[in-house]
C-alpha angles and dihedrals in degrees: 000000000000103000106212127186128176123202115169107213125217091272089060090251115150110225124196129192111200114181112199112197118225101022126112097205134061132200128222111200131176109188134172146208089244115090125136093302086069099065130111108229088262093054109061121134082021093104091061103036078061089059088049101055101040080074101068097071152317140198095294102021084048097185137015089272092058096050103050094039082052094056093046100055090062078042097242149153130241122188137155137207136194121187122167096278099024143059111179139176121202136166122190116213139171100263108244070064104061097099097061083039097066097036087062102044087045092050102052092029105041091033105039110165091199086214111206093230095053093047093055086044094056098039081080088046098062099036088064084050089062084045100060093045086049090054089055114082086199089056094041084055090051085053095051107043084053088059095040092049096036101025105201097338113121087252089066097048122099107259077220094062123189149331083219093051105043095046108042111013107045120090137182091249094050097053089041091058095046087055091057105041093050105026092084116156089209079061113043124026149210129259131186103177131161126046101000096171076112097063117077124225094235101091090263086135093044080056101055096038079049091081095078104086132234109268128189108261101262116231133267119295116228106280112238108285120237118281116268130182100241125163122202126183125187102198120226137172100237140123079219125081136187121205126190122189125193139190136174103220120206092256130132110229097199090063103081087196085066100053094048086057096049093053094057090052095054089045089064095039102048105339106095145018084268100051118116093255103047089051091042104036106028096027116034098023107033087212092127141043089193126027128167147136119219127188119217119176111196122204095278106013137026126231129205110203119187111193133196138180117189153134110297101239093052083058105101100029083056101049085049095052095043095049088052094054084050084057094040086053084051100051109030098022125216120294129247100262101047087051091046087053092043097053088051097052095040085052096046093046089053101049081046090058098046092055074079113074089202094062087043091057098042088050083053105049080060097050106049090033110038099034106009089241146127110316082193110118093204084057090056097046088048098060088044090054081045104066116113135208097257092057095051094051091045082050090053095052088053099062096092136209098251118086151149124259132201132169135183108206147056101328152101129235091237082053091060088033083070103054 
């Protein structure tokens, strides 16, 4: 059994202790409620350029160089993530390590200097970054059907940002400010989960996670717009096509019952090799390569996306036949078996991923930030081995017609209209 304790620091900084049995490692991870949907429309991409620069030194770790040589002496790994509602830090250590790990996260991270050399150095970096998503078909599709699904919401703007933007906008001062109007402590919280035999009992981590400074609590993001039936199409001579589909299903994500349930409906509808679509699409048809649903719950509204890659002129065969299982699933709802072997293979692929600490910190950053809940994986892998039948067929009858459309390839968007 997972043991879990809670403590919230002066700076109004939550911060859990996990501790995960058998496991030799453990993960410490700072994340926030400021990720790119809290950006003002001149800020986009400024939530992750800030990512970018904290790691180039603290007060300790004074540059980039000290930093990574730092974290490989305990033998450790650093990484970063930005998403539209989260940025988060984390470093994964053996566990009679954790002390100097978290030194050094809190250091860099807590204490950023935000140096002006750096920041011109890595304006290049990142722009190269937009580049190389520009130049994926699959990545430009993930873009678009964000747009198409959130229009000019901040929801529908790319976490990356733009080249405009990041060369020529953005300015120590600005990305300063935004720092310190979302990264809040009150709003975001700390997490050390895995092996913590390495951590004493005597305060030594509140005083590291201590560095990051009280901040006033930001204001509000935009709540999620209402859905609207868009199509996009970047058009692209290929005899290759991406297709993204994406509803808005009726579901409260606040209700973690919910989303377990609507995880088990997309996993039998596009989540495994035995999903609907990947039987029907990929295997009796031939019409996709790749084939596959996937459920997100932001903060404040779930999305259902359905993907495709195939051949262009399967394309709109494909995006009839997979709008109709998503109606067959609405009408006539799934059948016992298919949501017995969903919710298997969703659970199992749950209680995999959390072998990983990483992937139990990052679950609970979610959990505690997004939605003020459990941060405890076994609770999670129990509501999802708790789904019944009944839910996943109500889920099923709350996925509606309407939905948003976008396609990389050579096509136009009458053409999907059509379809």
């Amino acid at each position: 059994m997972t043991e879990i304790s809670v403590s919230t620091l002066d700076n109004g900084l939550p911060l859990y202790r996990v501790a995960v049995p058998g496991t030799r490692a453990v993960t410490v991870l700072v994340a926030f409620d400021a990720g790119a949907r809290t950006e003002r429309p001149d800020e986009n991409g400024m939530a992750h350029f800030l990512e970018h620069l904290v790691f180039k030194g603290g007060e300790k770790y004074r540059t980039y160089r000290d930093v990574n040589e730092a974290a490989e002496r305990i033998g450790a790994v650093l990484n970063a993530y930005t998403s539209h509602d989260l940025v988060a830090f984390h470093i994964t250590a053996r566990a009679e390590q954790a002390v100097a790990a978290a030194d050094l996260l809190t250091d860099f991270v807590g204490r950023a200097r935000i140096d002006p050399g750096e920041l011109d150095r890595e304006r290049g970096v990142v722009v190269q970054e937009i580049a190389r998503a520009n130049d994926q078909p699959a990545m430009v599709a993930e873009h678009l059907i964000d747009e198409a699904a959130f229009g000019d919401h901040p929801l529908g703007r790319p976490v990356l940002g733009t080249v405009e933007h990041i060369r020529d906008t953005f300015t120590r001062e600005g990305i300063v400010g935004f720092r310190s109007r979302r990264w809040a402590p009150e709003r975001g919280a700390a997490f050390a989960v895995g092996n913590l035999d390495g951590l004493s009992p005597d305060g030594e981590l509140d005083e590291l996670f201590a560095r990051f400074e009280p901040q006033p609590q930001p204001g509000a993001y935009d709540p999620a717009p209402s859905p609207q039936e868009r199509v996009l199409v970047h058009q692209r001579d290929s005899n290759q096509s991406h297709l993204r589909m994406s509803y808005r299903p009726a579901a409260a994500v606040s209700d973690p019952r919910e989303r377990a349930a609507l995880q088990i409906y997309s996993t039998l509808l596009g989540g495994s090799m035995g999903s609907r679509l990947f039987d029907e699409i990929r295997e009796q048809r031939g019409l996709a390569y790749s084939v596959h649903s996937v459920a997100h719950a932001y903060a404040d509204t779930p999305v259902l996306q359905l993907s495709a890659g195939l051949e262009s002129t399967k394309l709109l065969e494909a995006l009839s036949r997979m709008r109709e299982i998503v109606t067959e699933l609405r009408e006539q709802g799934p059948t016992r078996e298919e949501v017995e072997r969903a919710r298997a293979y969703a659970a199992g692929a749950r209680t995999i991923a959390f072998e990983n600490t990483g992937a139990v910190a990052r679950h609970a950053a979610q959990q505690t930030i997004l939605y003020g809940q459990d941060p405890d994986p076994d609770t999670t892998i129990a509501l999802l081995d708790e789904v019944t039948f009944d839910q996943v067929a109500e889920m099923a009858t709350r996925v509606p017609v309407e939905l948003s459309v976008a396609c990389v390839g050579p096509h136009t968007v009458e053409e999907l209209q059509s379809a």
